[in-house]
C-alpha positions as CSV (number, residue, x, y, z in Angstrom):
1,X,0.0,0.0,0.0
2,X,1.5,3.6,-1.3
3,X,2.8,5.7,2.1
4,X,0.1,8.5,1.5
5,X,-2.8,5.9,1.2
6,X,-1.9,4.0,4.3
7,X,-1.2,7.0,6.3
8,X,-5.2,7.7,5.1
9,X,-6.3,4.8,6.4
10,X,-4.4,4.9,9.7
11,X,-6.2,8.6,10.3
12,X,-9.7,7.6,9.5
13,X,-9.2,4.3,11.5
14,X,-8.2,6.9,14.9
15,X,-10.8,9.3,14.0
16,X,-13.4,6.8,14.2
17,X,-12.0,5.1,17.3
18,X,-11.8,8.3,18.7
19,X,-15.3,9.1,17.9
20,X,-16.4,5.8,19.5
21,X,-14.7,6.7,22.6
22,X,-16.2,10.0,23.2
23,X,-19.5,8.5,22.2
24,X,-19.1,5.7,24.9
25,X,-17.9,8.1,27.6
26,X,-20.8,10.8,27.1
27,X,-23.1,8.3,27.1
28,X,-22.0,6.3,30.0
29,X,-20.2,9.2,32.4
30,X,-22.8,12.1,30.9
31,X,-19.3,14.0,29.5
32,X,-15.9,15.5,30.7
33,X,-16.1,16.3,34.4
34,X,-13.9,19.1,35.9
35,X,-12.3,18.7,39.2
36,X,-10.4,21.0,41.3
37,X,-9.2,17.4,43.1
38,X,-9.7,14.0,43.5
39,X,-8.5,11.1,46.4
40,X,-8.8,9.0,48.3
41,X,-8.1,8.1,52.1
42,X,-8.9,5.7,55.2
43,X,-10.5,7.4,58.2
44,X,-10.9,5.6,62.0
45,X,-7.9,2.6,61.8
46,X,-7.1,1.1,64.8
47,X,-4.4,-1.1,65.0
48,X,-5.0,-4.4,66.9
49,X,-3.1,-7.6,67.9
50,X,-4.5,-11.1,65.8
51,X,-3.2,-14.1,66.7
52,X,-3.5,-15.4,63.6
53,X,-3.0,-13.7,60.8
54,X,-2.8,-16.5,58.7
55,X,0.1,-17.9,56.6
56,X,2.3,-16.8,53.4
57,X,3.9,-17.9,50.8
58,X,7.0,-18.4,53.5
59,X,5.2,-20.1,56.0
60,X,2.8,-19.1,58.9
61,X,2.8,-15.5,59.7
62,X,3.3,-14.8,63.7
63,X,1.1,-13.0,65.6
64,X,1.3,-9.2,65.3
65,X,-0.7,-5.8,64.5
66,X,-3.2,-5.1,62.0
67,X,-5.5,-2.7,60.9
68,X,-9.2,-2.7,61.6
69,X,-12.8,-0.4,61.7
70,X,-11.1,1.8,58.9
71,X,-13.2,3.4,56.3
72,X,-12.4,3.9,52.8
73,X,-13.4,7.3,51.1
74,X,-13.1,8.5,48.0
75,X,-13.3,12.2,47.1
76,X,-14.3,14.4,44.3
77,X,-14.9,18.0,44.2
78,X,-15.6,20.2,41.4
79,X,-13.4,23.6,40.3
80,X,-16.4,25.1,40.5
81,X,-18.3,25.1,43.9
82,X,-22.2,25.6,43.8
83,X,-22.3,25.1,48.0
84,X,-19.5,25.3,50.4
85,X,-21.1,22.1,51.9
86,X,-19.8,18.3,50.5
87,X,-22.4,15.9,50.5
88,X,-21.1,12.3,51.8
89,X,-22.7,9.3,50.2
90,X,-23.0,5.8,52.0
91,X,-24.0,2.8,50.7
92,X,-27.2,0.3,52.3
93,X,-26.6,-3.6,53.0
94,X,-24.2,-5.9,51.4
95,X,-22.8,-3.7,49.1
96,X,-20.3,-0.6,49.0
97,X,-19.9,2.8,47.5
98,X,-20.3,1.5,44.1
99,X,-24.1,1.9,44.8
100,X,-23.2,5.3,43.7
101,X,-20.6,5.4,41.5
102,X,-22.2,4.0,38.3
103,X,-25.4,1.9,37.4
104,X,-25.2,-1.8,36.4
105,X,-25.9,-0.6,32.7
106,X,-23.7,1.8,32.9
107,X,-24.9,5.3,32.9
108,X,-24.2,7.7,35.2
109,X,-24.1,7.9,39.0
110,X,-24.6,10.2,41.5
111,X,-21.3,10.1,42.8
112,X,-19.5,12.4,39.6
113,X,-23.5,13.9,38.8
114,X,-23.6,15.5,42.0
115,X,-19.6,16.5,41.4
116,X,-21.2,18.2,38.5
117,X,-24.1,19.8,39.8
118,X,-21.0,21.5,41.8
119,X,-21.0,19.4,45.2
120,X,-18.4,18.7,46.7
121,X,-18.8,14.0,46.7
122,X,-17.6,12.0,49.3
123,X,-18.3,8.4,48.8
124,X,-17.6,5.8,51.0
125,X,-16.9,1.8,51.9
126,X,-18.0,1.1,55.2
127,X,-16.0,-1.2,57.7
128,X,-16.2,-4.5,56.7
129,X,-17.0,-4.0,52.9
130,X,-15.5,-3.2,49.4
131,X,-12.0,-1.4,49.8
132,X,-12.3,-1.4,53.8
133,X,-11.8,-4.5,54.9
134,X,-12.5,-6.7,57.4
135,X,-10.9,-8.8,59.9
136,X,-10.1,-12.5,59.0
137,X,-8.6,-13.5,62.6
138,X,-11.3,-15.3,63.8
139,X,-11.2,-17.6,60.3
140,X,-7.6,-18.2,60.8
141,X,-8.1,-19.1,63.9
142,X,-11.0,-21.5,63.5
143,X,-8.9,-23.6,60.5
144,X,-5.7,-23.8,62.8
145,X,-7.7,-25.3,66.1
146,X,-10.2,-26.9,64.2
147,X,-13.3,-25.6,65.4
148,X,-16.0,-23.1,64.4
149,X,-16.3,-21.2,68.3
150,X,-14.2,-18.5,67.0
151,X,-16.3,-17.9,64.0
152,X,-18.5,-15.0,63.5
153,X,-22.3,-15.7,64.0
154,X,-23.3,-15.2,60.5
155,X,-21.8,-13.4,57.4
156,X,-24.6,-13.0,55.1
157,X,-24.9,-12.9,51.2
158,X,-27.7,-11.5,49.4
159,X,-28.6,-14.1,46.6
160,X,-30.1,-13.1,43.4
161,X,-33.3,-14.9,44.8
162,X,-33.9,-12.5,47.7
163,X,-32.0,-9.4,46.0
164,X,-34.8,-9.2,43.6
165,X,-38.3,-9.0,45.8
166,X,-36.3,-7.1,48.2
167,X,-35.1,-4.2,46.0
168,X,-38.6,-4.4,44.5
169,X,-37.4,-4.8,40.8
170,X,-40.6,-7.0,41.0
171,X,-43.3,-9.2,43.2
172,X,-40.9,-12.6,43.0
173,X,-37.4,-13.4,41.3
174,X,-37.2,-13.2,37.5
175,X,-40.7,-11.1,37.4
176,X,-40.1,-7.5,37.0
177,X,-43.2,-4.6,37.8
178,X,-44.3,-3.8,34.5
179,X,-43.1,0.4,35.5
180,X,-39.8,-0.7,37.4
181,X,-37.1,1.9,36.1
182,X,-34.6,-0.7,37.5
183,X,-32.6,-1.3,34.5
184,X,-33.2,-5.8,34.6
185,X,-31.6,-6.2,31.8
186,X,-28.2,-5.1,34.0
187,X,-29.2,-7.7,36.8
188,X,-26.4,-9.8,36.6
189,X,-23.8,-6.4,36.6
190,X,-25.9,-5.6,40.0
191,X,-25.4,-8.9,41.1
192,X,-21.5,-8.3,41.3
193,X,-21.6,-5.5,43.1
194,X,-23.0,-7.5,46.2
195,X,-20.0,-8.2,48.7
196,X,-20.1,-10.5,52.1
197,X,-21.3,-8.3,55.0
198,X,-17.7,-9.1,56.6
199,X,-18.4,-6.4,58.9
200,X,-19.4,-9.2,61.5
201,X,-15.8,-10.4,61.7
202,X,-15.6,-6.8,63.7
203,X,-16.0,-6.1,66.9
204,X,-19.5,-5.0,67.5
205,X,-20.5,-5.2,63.8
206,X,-21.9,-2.7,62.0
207,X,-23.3,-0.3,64.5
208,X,-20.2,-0.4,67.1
209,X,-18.0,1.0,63.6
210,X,-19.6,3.1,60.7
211,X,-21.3,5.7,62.8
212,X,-17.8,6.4,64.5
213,X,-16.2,6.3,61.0
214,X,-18.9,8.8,59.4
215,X,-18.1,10.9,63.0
216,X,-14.2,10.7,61.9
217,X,-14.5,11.3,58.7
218,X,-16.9,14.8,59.1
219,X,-14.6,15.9,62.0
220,X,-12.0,15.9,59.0
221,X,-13.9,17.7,56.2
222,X,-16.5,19.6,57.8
223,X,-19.7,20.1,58.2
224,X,-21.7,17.9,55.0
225,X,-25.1,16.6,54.0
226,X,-25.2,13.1,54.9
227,X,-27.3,10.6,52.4
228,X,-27.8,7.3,53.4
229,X,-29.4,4.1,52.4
230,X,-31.4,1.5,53.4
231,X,-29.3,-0.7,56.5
232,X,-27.2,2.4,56.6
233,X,-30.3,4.4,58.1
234,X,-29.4,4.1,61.6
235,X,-26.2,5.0,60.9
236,X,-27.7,8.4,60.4
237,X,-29.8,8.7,63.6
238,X,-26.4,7.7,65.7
239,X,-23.7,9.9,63.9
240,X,-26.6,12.8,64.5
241,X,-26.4,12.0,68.1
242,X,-22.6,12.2,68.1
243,X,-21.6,15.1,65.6
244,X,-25.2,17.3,65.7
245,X,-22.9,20.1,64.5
246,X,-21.3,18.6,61.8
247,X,-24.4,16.9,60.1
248,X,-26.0,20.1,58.0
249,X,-28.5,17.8,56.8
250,X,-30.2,14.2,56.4
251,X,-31.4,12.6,53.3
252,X,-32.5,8.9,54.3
253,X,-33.7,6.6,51.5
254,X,-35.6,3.7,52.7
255,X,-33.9,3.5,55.7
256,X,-33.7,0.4,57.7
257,X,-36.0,0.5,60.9
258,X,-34.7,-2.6,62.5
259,X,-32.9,0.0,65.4
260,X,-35.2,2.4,66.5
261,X,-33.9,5.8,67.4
262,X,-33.2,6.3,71.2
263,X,-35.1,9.6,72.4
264,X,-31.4,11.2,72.4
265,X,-30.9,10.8,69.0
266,X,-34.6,12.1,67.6
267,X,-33.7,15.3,70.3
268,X,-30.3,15.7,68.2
269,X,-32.2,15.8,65.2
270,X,-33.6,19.3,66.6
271,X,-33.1,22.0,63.9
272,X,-31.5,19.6,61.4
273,X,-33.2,19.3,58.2
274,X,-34.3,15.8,57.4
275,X,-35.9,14.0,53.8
276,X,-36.7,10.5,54.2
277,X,-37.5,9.1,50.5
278,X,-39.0,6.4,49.7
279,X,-39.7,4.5,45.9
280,X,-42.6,3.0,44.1
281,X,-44.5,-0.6,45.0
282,X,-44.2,-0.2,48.7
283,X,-46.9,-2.6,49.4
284,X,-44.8,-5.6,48.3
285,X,-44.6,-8.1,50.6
286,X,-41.1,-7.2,51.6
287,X,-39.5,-5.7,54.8
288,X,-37.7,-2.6,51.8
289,X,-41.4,-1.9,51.7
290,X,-44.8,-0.7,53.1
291,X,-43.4,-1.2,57.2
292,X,-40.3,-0.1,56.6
293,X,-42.2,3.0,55.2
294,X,-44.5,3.4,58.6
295,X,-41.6,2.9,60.7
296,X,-39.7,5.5,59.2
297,X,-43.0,7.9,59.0
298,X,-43.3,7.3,62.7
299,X,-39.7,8.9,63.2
300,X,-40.3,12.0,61.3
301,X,-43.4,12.5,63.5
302,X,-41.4,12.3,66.2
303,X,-38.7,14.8,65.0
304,X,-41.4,17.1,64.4
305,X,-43.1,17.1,67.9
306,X,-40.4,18.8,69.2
307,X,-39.5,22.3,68.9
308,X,-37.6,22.7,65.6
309,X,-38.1,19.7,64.0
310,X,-37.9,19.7,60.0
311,X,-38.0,15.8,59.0
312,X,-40.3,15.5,56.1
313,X,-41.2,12.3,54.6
314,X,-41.7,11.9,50.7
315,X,-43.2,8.9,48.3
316,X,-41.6,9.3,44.8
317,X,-45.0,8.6,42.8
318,X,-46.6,11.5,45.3
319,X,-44.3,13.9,43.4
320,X,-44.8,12.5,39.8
321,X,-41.6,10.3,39.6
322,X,-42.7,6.7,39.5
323,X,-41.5,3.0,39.5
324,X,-38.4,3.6,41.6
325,X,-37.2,0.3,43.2
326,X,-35.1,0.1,46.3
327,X,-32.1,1.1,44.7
328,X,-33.2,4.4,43.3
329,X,-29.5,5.8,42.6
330,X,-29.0,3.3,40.2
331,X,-32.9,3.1,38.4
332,X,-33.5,4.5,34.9
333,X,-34.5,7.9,36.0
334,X,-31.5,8.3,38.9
335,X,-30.7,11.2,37.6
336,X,-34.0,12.3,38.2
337,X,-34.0,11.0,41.3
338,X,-30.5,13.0,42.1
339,X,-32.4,15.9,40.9
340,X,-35.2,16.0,43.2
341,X,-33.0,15.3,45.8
342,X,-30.9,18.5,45.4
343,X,-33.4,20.8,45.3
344,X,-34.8,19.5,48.5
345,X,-31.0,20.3,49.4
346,X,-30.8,23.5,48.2
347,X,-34.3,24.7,49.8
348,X,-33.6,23.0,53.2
349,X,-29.8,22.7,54.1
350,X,-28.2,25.9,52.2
């Protein structure tokens, strides 16, 4: 092939890659994104003895320090700043800050949306999950005496079977609502983003180490609005209770009533501004659903019987935006969603 003619072809072969590229990445991360910075760090290690740490390569490793209860964050804030407040997103049950990071079919999440809409983004891995790890003593410990006393209780997964019904994609497994914005056809992506709860292989669990890591990580940043989701609701009601001056504002979706809030925590609530959201199909036959719903609407009512109380408590399809499953930052109209969400912020926590 002459010089001239292959150096054609090479050209029009880059362009169109090119083109393919930026096509893929508008579509999929909604276009270039401009950040003043971008990180990421651990908040709330302590080191601890473990008597078994295992073995390597070389041989058994002897007893020594390791790292536990840390909390992985990862920041991004814009160059342009619409609020002086960052808004910290944590993830619900069995999964980690991915929730928020993309969608299973890969559009855009609220993590790098919000970034846009000129927030300040701090999303996190709890202890236990994703990038934060967990502590594998006790299974060490069990495989080198031979017995399962050391063990952990329980270290659930969430199989596709109960994922399903209790995100509300639909009323049993494989059978979608006819309205879901849940994005099925993605299930198997969402399926990957599940991850052991190996928070119980901490001491305490869940509750004895995310609240203190949410306290850590706003008595490093600041005052931020705090979003949380689904088992990471009480989260919320306890890092109130321990940072009331550092939490600017609440945004609770579907949040796990399982703990109820101790009259200290509502009284913390005083003057803070609080959205608890809630999706479509909440009378499914699911926990995710219609008493989740009434035990959350019976917190807001206790916010607001004392002096200062702004909790208010809103059903998507009550506000025109329907079919939203469990997992609303990832549905079809998350950005939607995100919307909605940010105006409540900039009305109520500005």
């Amino acid at each position: 092939m002459h010089l001239l003619s292959r150096a054609l072809v090479y050209l029009g072969v880059l362009v169109a890659v090119c083109a393919t590229a930026e096509t893929a990445s508008a579509a999929s991360l909604g276009g270039p994104l401009n950040l003043a910075d971008e990180g990421m760090f651990f908040v709330n290690g302590t080191a601890v003895p473990s008597s078994h740490p295992g073995a390597s390569p070389a041989g058994p490793s002897k007893p020594g320090m390791v790292t536990v209860n840390q909390m992985y964050v990862h920041y991004r804030i814009p160059a342009q700043l619409a609020s002086p407040t960052p808004i910290v997103l944590v993830h619900g049950g069995g999964l980690t800050g991915m929730s928020y990071e993309t969608t299973p079919d890969g559009r855009e999440g609220w993590a790098t949306y919000l970034a846009r809409k000129g927030y300040a983004v701090y999303v996190v891995d709890t202890p236990g999950r994703g990038r934060s790890g967990f502590n594998a003593t006790a299974i060490n410990q069990a495989k080198a005496e031979s017995s399962v006393a050391p063990l952990p209780n329980n270290v659930l997964m969430v199989t596709s079977e109960l994922a399903w019904p209790l995100f509300r994609f639909g009323p049993a497994y494989g059978t979608a609502y006819p309205d879901t914005q849940f994005p099925i056809e993605a299930f198997g992506a969402f399926g990957s983003q599940g991850v052991p709860f190996g928070e119980a292989t901490l001491e305490g669990g869940t509750m004895a180490t995310a609240p203190q890591a949410l306290a850590a990580l706003l008595d490093k940043i600041g005052p931020a609005v705090v979003v949380v989701h689904s088992l990471a609701g009480p989260f919320a009601d306890a890092l109130v209770a321990m940072r009331p001056r550092l939490v600017k504002a609440v945004v609770n979706i579907e949040g796990a009533q399982a703990i109820v809030p101790t009259e200290t925590q509502i009284e913390a609530y005083r003057g803070i501004p609080v959205l608890e959201l809630f999706g479509d199909h909440l009378d499914s036959p699911v926990f995710t659903g219609r008493p989740r719903y009434e035990g959350r609407k019976a917190v807001v009512e206790r916010i607001n019987k004392q002096q200062e109380g702004r909790a208010t408590l809103v059903r998507l399809p009550d506000v025109g935006i329907k079919g939203n499953s469990h997992m609303m930052m990832q549905d079809k109209n998350n950005l939607q969603v995100a919307d909605f969400v940010l105006g409540w912020i900039a009305s109520n926590a500005e």
